[in-house]
N, C-alpha and C positions, 0 to 999 in steps of 0.2 A: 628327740622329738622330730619326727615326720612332717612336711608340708603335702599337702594335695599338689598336682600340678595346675590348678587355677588357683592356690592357693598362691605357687609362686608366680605365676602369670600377673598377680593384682600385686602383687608386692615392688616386681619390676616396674609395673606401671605407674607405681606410686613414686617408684623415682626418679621418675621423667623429669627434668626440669619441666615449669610451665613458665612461656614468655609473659613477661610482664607488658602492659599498655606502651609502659613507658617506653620498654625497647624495642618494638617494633619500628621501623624504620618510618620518616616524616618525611613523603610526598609532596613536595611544594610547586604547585601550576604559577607564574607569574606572565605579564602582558609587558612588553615593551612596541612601540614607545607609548599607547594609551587605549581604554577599551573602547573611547567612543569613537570612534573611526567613520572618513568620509569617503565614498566608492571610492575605488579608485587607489587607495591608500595602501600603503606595505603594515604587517602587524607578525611578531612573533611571538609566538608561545615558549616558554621554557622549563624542562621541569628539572628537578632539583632534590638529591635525596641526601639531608641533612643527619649532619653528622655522623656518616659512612664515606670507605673509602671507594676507588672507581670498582670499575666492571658491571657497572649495573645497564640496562638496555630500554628502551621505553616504545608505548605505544599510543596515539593520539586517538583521540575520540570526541565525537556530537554528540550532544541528545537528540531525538530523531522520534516521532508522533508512531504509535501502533493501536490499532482502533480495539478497543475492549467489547463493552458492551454499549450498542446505539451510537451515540453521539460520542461516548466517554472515550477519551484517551491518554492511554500512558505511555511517559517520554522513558525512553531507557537508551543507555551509551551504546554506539552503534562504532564501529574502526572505522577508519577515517578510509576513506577509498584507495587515494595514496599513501597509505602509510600500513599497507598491510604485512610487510615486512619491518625486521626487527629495523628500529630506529636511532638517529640521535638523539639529544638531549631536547633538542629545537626543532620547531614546525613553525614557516612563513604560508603566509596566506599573502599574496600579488597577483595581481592587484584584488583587494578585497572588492564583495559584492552583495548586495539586498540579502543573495541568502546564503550570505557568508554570517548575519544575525545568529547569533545563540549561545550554545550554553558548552562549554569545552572544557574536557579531564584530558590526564593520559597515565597511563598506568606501568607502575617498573617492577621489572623483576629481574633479577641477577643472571649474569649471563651464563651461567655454565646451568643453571635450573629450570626447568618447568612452570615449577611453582615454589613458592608462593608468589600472589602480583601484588603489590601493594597500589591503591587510589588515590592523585591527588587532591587536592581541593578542586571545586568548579570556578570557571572564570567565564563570565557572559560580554562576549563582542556585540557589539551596538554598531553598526552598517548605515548612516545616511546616507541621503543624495537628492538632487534636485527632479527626478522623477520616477517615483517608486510607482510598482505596478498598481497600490492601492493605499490609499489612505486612512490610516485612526483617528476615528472622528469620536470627540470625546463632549459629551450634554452631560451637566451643562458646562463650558468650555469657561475656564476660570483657572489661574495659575494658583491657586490653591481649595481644596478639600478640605471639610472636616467629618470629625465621627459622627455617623450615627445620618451621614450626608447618604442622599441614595444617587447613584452613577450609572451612567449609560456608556459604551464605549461600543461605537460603530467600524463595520470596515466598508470603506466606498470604493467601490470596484472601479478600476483604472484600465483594466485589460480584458482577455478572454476566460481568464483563472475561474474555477471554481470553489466553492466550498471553502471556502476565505470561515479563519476560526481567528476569534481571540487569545491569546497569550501571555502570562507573564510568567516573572521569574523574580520572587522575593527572597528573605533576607534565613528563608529555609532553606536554602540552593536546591528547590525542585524548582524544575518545569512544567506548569500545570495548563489546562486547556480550563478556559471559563465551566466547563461545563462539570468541573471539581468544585470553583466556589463562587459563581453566581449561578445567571436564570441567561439561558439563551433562545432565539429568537432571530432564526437565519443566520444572517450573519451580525446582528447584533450581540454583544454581553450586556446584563442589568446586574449591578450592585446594588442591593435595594437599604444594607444599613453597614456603610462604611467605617473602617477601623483600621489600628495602628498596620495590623496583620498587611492588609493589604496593598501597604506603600509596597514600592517595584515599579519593574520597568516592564511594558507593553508594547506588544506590536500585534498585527496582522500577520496570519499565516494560510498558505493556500494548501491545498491537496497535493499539489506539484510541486511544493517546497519552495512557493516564491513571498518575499517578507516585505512589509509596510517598511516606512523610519520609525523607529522606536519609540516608544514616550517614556521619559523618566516621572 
């Protein structure tokens, strides 16, 4: 019996191994010594690929604002300035700063390959300090919320900055701009019927990359 030559083409193909979920290799991003950090502060990233041996190589990343349509914007990992060459395991950020805030991956792939990269988990650094270029002003101002509560989260312009937008970053590990889940209004955000979804931490974001203190 005869095979076609796609006949054998699909035959090979079919006994490709195909990797399992399982074995792909686990990217693990961790924070020492803590994420809420106060200007001024030392903080390092680490990343970590579990249960493999060495020669793997890594690369650091933000999430970083690209304007869609209007107002809408989507946050996508941008290489870290300094870290555009292949890296270690570890990224310090010293002294940390306002818009040192946000949301941090890094991605590995073995060293003698191209490809594949594999994606850590995200880890969001929190940047306080005793004078941020703008403040979140949150109506009505109450260390607790409930459902179904409607919320206002203002930014009050401390500098020259423009274009000051709202921020968070919940327990979906995106980075979304108000204007994906509330109603904006300058630089106001309105939450009109609050829910679980929306616990996260918030800050102020300018156009020029400069960040409020955070609210949890």
């Amino acid at each position: 019996m005869e095979f076609s030559p796609l006949a054998v083409m699909l035959l090979l193909i079919s006994l490709i191994p195909v990797p399992h979920a399982q074995d792909r290799p686990q990217v693990v991003l961790s924070v020492s010594p803590q994420r809420w950090l106060t200007e001024g502060d030392s903080v390092t990233l680490s990343c970590e690929v579990t249960n493999s041996s060495k020669g793997w190589t890594f690369r650091w990343y933000t999430f970083v604002p690209f304007r869609l349509i209007g107002v809408i914007f989507w946050y996508r990992p941008v290489l870290l300035s300094d870290s555009s060459r292949e890296s270690g395991d570890s990224y310090t950020i010293s002294p940390a700063a306002f818009n040192h805030t946000g949301v941090y991956m890094c991605k590995a792939k073995r060293v003698e390959r191209v490809y594949p990269t594999y994606d850590s988990n995200k880890e969001l650094l929190w940047i306080t300090g005793e004078s941020p270029p703008v403040s979140l002003i949150i109506n009505p101002n109450r260390t607790q919320h409930f459902s179904k509560d409607s919320l206002s989260l203002s930014c009050e312009d401390q500098s020259n900055s423009t274009g000051w937008r709202v921020i968070r970053y919940t327990h979906s590990e995106r980075v979304l701009d108000c204007s994906e889940w509330g109603s904006v209004t300058g630089s106001t955000c309105k939450i009109s019927f609050l829910s679980t979804s929306d616990t996260g931490v918030y800050w102020c974001e300018s156009e020029s990359g400069e960040n409020s203190n955070p609210v949890n």
